[in-house]
N, C-alpha and C positions, 0 to 999 in steps of 0.2 A: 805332560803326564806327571801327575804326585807320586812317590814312595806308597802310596795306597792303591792308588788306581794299577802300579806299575806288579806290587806284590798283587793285587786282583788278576790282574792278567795275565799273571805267570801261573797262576791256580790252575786259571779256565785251560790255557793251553797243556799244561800235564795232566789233565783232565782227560783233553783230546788225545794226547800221546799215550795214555791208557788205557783210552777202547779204541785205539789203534783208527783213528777217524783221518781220512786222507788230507783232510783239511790243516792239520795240524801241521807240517812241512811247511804251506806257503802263509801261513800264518806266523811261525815261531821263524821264519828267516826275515821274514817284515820286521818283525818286532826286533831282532838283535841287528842288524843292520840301520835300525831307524833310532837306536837311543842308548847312552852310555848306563848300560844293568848298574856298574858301582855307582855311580852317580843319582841313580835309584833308588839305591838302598835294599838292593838283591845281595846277598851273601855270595860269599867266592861256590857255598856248596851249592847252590840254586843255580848262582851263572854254568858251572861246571855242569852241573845237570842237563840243562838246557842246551846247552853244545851239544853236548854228544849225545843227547836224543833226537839234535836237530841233524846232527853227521850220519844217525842211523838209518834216517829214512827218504836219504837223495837218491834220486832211480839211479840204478848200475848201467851211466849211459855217460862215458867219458866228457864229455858237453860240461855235465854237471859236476865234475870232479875239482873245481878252483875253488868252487863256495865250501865242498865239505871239505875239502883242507884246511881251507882259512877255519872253519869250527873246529876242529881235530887241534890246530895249532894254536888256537886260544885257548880250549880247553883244560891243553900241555902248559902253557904258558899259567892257568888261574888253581890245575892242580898244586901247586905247590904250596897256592894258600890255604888250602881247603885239609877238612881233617881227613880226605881219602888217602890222602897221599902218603903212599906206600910202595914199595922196588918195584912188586910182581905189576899192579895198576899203570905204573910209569912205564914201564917196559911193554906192556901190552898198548899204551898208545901210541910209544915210540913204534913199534912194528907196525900199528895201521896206519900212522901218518907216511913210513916210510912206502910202505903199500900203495896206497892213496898216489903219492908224490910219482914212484911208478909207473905205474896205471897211468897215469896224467901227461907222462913222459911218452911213452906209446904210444898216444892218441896226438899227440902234438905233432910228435915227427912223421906218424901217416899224413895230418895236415901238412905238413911244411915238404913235401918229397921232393928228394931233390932235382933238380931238372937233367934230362940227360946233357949229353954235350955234343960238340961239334963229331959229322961220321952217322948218328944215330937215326939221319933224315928219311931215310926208305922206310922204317919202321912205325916212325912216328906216328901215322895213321893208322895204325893199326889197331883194331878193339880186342882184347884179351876176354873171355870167357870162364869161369868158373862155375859150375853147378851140375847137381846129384841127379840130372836126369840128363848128362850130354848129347846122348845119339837123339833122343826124342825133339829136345827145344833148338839142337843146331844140324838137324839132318833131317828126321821125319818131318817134322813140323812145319817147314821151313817149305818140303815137295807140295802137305797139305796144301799152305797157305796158295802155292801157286797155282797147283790145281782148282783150290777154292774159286780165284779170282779170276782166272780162264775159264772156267764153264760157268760161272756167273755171268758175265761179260763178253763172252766172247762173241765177234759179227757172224754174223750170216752172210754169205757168199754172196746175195745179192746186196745187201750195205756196204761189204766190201767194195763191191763194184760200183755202190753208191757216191761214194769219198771221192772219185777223179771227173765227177762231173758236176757242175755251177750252169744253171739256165740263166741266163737274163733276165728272162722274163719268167715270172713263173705264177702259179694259178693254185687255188685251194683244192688240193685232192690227196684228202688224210686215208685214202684208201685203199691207195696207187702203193705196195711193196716195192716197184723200183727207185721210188723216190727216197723212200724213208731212209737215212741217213745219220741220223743226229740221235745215235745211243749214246751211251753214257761210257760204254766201250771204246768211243770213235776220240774220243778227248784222250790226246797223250799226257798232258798233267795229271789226269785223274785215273788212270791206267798206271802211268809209272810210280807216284806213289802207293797204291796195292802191289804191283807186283816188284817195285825196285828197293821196299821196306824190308827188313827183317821184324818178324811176327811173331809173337809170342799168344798161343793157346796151350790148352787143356786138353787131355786125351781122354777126358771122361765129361759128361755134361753138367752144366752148372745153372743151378735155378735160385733167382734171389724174390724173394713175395713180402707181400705185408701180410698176408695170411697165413696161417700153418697149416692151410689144405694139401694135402696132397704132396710131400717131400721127397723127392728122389731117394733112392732107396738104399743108399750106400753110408751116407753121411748126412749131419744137421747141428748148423750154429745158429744161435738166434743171439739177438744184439740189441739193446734199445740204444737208438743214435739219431739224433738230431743237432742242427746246426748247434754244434762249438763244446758237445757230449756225446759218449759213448761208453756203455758199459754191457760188458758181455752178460749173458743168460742161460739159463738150464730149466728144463721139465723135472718136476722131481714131485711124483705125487698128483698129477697134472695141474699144478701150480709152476707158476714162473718164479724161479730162486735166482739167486744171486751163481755165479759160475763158482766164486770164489770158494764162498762159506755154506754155502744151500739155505740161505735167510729168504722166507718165501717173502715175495713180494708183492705188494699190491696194481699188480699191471693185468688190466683186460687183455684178453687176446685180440682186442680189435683198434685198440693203441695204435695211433697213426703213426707212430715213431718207431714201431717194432719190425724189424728186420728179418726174416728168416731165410741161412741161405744152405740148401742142399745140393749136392754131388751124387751124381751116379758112379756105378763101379765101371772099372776102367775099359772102357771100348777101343784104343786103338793098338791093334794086334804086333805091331812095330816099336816098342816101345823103348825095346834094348837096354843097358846099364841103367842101373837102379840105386845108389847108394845114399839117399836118404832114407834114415831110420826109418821104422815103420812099426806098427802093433803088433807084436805076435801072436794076436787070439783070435784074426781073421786070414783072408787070403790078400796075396798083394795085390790084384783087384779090388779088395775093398780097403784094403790099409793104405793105398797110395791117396785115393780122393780123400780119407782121413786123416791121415798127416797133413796135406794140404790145409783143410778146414780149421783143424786144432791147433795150425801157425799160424793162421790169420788174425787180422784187428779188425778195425774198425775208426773211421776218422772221421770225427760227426757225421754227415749221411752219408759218408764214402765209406763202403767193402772191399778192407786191401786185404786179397790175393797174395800171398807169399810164396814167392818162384824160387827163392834161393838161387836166383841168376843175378853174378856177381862179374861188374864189368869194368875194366883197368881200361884205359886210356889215357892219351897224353893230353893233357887240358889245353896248353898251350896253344894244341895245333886246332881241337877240333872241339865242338860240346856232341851231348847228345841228346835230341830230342825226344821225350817221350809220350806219348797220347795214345787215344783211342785207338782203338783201328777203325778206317772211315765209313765203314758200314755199321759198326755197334749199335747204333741208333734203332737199326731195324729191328733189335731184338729187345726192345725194351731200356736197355741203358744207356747211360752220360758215362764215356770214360773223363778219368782226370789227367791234365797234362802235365810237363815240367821238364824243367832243363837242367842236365848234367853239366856242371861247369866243371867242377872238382871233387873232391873226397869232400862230403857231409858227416858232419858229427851225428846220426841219428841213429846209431848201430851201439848197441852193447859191446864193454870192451874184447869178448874173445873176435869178434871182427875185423879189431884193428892189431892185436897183438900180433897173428901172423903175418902183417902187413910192411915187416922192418927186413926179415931175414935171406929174401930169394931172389937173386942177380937181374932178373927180367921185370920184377916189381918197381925198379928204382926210377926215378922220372916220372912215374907212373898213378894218375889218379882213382878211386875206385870207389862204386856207388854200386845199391842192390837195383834192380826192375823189380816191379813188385805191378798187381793190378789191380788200379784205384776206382771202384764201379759204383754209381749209384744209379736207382729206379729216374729213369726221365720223365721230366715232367706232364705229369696224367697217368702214369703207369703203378699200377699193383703188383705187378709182377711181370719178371724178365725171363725170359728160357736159351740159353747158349747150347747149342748142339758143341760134342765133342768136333775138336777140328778145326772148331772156327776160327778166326782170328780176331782178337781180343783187346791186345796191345800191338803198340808200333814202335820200332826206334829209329831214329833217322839222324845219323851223323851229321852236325851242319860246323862251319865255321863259328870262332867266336870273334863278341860286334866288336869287339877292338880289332881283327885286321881287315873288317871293311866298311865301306861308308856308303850311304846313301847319298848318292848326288843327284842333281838338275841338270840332266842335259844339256839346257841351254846355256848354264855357265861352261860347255866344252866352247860355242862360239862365240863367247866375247874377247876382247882383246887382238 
């Protein structure tokens, strides 16, 4: 790149950092990462610029706190050559970099926790809970799911009675009730994970469409999301705006990519402790499936659900797996799955800050559940009764303390 090309590119990019264009971030850290600005023939006041508009707009997601320091600390390093440089400017960067450094320090040592020790082994298996709807997601919800799965499934007296008899010989007779046997009830793998899971649902009902017919009546997010994008949306004039800025935008309402997902108000009369924020211009019936909606994302075709179920565990001993629940399917959607190894950087830092100070946290790793849902394939639209189960977790070992082996290597030798 020439001192022309290079001053061109620094135009273009302050350009974008002045109508605030998202692009501008993975662009202007390409660029300062990929090539010596002095060596360019960028002035110390341009490199300094360019830092710290590039320090401005790293997400507030500790993850991302090593690059904006290194800009923060070059910046501090190129003020001195620049005609900015002055106490109050110096001072004010000393305080963000020491921020910054911080912040960064938080987030490390939630990664790095430290391991219990010898004594701690009764405990170790244990999953810790946190979240602003405890009696609903670890007591109500919990009798639902089993009830769900029991009168779902459950045999009939003459199936029961079916299970302890095998004919030898046997003959086509799909009409004979004594014979019938083979539900989907009768399978103890497929039984005990429904009813030996801890389940995570919704007390109020939840509808995701490509159409905007017909919205549950409580709440409505609508999303354009497709593989590897997603950006939230609003009605506004009955135009489709931007969530952020209200910029109407050019999207049909018949857009294959458009998302729409609605909540009912809250149906399950059990609900108990409440202490997530909520609106106060409606009732907690309608303000709970609203808070719900207005914490949510979006992850290209995936609708995450934000539970604010936050769960400690000891990595070492156990993971935790998470997926669908194994009937999702019937109702329209793909849940998405994944494994809890350890504490993920994918939380804003007030997540990790209280994560250093309380005696039972220490050893201990921690990850949000959240529910990851997209329309299955052929499907326009999904409908979740309140109640249902939704998500699963299911404690498993991690593959370092076991191995898959071949039997038959037990008898050689």
């Amino acid at each position: 790149m020439t001192p022309q090309d290079a001053r061109a590119h620094y135009n273009y990019l302050l350009t974008l950092c002045l109508r605030k264009e998202e692009a501008f971030g993975p662009l202007a850290l390409t660029f300062l990462k990929d090539h010596d600005l002095g060596a360019l023939g960028l002035t110390p006041e341009e490199q300094f610029n360019l830092f710290m508009a590039t320090a401005d707009v790293f997400a507030a997601e500790p993850k991302r706190y090593t690059h904006k320091l290194e800009c923060l600390q070059k910046a501090q390093q190129i003020l001195r050559q620049t005609q900015f440089n002055e106490p109050g400017l110096a001072r004010h960067l000393g305080h963000e970099i020491q921020k910054t450094a911080a912040e960064l320090d938080l987030y490390n040592e939630a990664m790095r926790a430290t391991r219990g020790g010898p004594g701690t082994a009764p405990d170790r298996a244990r999953v810790y809970v946190e979240t602003d709807l405890p009696d609903y997601f670890l007591r109500t919800a919990q009798q639902r799911a089993s009830g769900y799965y029991q009168q779902k499934f459950k045999l009939t007296k003459d199936a029961k009675t079916a299970q302890h008899f095998a004919s030898p010989a046997r003959k086509f007779e799909p009409g004979n009730p004594a014979v019938q046997k083979e539900f989907a009830g009768a399978c103890a793998p497929f039984m005990s994970v429904r009813t030996s899971g801890f389940h995570l649902m919704l007390p109020f009902d939840l509808k995701i469409s490509r159409r905007p017919d017909d919205p549950l009546d409580a709440a409505m997010r609508i999303w354009y999301a497709k593989m590897g994008y997603s950006f939230p949306l609003r009605y506004e004039l009955g135009k489709l705006c931007s969530y952020y800025d209200d910029q109407v935008l050019d999207i049909a309402l018949d857009d294959p990519h458009l998302l729409f997902v609605s909540a009912s108000p809250v149906k399950e009369p059990e609900l108990g402790t409440v202490t997530r924020p909520l609106p106060d211009d409606v009732p907690m019936e309608l303000g709970l499936p609203r808070a719900f909606l207005e914490g949510s994302h979006a992850l290209g075709p995936f609708i995450q659900i934000v539970c604010n179920f936050k769960v400690w565990f000891d990595a070492e001993v156990l993971s935790l797996l998470i997926q669908g629940a194994p009937d999702l399917h019937e109702y329209g959607l793909q849940g998405g799955a994944g494994l809890l190894t350890r504490t993920y950087a994918t939380e804003k830092l007030p997540a990790y800050a209280p994560s250093a100070g309380r005696p039972w946290q220490q050893g201990l790793s921690f990850n949000f559940v959240n529910l990851h849902l997209q329309l299955a394939q052929g499907m326009d639209e999904a409908f979740v009764p309140f109640n249902t189960p939704i998500f699963s977790v299911y404690p498993v070992v991690n593959r370092q303390d076991y191995r898959i082996e071949d039997a038959r290597n037990l008898e050689k030798g």
